[in-house]
C-alpha atoms as one frame of an Amber mdcrd trajectory, in Angstrom:
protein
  27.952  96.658  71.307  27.795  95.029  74.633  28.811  96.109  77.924  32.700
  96.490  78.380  34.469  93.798  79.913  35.880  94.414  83.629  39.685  94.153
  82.425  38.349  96.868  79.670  36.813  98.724  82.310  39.821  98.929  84.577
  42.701 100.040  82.045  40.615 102.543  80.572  39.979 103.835  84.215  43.743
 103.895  84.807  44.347 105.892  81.551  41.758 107.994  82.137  43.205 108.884
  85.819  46.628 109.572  84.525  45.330 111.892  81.988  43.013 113.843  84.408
  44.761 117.331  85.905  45.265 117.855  89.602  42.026 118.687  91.898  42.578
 121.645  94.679  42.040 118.655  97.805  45.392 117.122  96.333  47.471 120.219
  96.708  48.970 121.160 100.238  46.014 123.955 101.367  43.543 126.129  99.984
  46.880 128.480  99.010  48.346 126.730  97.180  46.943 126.312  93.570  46.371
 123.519  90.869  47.285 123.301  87.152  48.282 120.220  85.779  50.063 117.815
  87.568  51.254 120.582  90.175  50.322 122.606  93.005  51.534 126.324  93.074
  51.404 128.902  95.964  53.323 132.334  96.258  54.170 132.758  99.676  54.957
 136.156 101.619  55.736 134.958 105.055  58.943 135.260 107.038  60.309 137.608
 104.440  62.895 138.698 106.513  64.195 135.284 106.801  65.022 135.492 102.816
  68.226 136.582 101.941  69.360 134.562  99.145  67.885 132.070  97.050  68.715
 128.778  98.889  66.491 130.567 102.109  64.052 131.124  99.275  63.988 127.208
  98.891  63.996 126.139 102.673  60.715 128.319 102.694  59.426 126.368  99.948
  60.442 123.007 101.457  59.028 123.950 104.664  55.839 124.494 103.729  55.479
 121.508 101.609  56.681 118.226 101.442  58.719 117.641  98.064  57.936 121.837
  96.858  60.678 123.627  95.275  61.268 127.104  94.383  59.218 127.410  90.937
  60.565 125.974  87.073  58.571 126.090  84.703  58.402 123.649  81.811  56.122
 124.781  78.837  54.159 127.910  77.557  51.263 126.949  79.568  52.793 126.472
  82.461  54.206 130.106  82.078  50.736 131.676  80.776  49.337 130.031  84.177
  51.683 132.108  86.155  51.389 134.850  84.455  47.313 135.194  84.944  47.843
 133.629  88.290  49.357 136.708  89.027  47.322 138.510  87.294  44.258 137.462
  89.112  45.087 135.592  92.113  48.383 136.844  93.970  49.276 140.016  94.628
  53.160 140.445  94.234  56.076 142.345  93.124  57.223 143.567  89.311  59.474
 140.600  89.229  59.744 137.070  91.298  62.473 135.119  91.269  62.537 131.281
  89.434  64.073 128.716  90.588  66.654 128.886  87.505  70.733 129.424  87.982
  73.688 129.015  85.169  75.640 126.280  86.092  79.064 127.329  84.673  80.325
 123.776  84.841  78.254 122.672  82.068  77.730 126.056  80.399  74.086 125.970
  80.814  70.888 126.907  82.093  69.885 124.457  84.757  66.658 124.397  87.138
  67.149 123.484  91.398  64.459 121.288  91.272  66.568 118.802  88.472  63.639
 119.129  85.943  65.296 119.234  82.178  65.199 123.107  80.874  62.869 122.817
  77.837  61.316 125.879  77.448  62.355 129.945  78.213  60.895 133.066  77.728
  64.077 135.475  77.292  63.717 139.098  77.186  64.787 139.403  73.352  68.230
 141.268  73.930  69.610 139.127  76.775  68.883 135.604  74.867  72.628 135.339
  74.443  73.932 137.140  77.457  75.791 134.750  79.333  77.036 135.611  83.320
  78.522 133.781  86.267  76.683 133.320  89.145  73.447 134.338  87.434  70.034
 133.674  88.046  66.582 134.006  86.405  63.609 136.378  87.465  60.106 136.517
  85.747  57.992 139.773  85.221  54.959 139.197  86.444  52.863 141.434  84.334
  54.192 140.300  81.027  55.776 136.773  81.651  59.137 137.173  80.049  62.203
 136.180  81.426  65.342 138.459  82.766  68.432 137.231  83.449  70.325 138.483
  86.497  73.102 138.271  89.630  71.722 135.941  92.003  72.216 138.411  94.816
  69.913 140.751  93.532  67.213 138.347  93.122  63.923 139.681  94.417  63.304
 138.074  97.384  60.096 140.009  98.425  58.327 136.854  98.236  58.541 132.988
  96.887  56.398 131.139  93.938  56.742 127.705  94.882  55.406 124.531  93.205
  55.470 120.955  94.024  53.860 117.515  92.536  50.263 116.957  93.200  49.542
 114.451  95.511  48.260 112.164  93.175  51.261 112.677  90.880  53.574 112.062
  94.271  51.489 108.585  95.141  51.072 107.078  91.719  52.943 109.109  89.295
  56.261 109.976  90.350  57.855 112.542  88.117  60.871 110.207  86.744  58.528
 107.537  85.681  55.059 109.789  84.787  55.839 109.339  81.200  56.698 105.176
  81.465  53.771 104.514  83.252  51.488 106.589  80.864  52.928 104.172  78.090
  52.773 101.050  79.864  48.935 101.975  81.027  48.337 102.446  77.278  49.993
  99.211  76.498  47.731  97.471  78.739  44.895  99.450  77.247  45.914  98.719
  73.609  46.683  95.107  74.487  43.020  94.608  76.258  40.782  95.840  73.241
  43.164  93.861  70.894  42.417  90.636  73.361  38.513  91.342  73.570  38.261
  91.724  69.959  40.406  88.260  69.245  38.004  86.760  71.432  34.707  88.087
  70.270  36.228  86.681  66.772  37.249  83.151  67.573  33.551  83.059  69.535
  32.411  83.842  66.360  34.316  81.297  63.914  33.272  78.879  66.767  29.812
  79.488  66.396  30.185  79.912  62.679  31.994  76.291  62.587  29.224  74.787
  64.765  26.828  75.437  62.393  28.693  74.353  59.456  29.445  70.587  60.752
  25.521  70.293  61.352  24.772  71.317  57.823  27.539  69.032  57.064  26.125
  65.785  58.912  22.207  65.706  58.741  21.174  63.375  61.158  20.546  59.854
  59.258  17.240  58.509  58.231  15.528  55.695  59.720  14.553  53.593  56.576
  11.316  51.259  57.744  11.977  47.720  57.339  10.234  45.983  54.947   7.712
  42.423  55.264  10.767  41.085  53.291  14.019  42.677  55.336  12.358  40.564
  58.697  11.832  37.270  56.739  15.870  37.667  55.761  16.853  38.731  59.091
  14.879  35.958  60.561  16.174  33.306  58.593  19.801  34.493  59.241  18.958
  34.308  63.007  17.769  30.810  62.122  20.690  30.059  60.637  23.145  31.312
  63.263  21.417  29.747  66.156
């Protein structure tokens, strides 16, 4: 196969790009931490400053542009945490996420608007239902414990916010839209290379059949007799 084309080239750069995780220089500072699309950072400043959860959020937002207090979104994204803490920070028994029950739709709803599809309950509260209730994470087994927002720990703040990449190219309400549409253009591009490596071919192909077709023609000599006629009818003409 010959080399790729430079249309080929280019989409299957782009997909590749939007597939590839966040690097550590597109998140905020060395503290704060990569996985994904994301950058994460538990922070343990000001604490004093922290006495509910919306001061818990105006630390986040302070120290980042577009961070939140953390959601988290899939079982990976909770394992990460989990060995993050494990490994990396060194905080309380339980830190608060950025989850609250909004009683006005009779549901679990994260601050940063991101669409609740996975939780980790702590078996016998899955159905326990409270106003003014918010969500804390154990940090040394990863499950989930509902609880009254104003006894949230507050001793410090996991906060998370796109990558910078994710923030330039990707924003979140149109990550999975321009995934597609790159794969469109990727799909459409090998289907558009191949069409023309084909009709190049039937070209080629056709080429050769109209010269097998037409052979060139003969010259057939003329003969002592052929001149005498021709001559004659010259002759005659004149």
């Amino acid at each position: 196969m010959g080399p790729l084309s430079p249309a080929l080239s280019l989409a299957l750069g782009l997909l590749a790009a939007a597939a590839s995780p966040a690097g550590a220089d597109e998140c905020p500072s060395p503290a704060w931490i990569p996985f994904g699309s994301h950058c994460y950072a538990f922070l343990q400043e000001a604490l004093k400053k922290m006495e509910s959860i919306d001061d818990a959020r105006d630390i986040c937002k302070g120290n980042a542009s577009g961070a939140d207090i953390i959601s988290i979104n899939n079982e990976e994204e909770n394992a990460f945490i989990l060995e993050t803490f494990k490994n990396n920070w060194q905080g309380p028994d339980y830190v608060s996420l950025g989850m609250y029950f909004d009683s006005d739709n009779n549901t679990f709803q994260w601050y940063d608007k991101s669409q609740v599809k996975f939780t980790n309950w702590i078996e016998e509260e899955a159905n326990q239902e409270l106003l003014n209730t918010c969500v804390s994470m154990q940090t040394k087994s990863g499950i989930w414990k509902k609880m009254s927002c104003e006894d949230l720990p507050l001793t410090g703040i996991l906060c998370k916010k796109a990558s910078a990449y994710e923030k330039e190219y990707l924003p979140d309400h149109t990550t999975l839209t321009s995934t597609l549409v790159i794969t469109f253009t990727v799909v459409v591009t090998i289907a558009a290379a191949l069409l023309w490596f084909l009709y190049k071919r039937n070209i080629s192909r056709s080429s050769r059949a109209l010269c097998t077709m037409h052979p060139s023609t003969a010259q057939v000599p003329y003969s002592d007799e052929t001149v005498l006629v021709d001559a004659e009818e010259n002759e005659y003409i004149a």
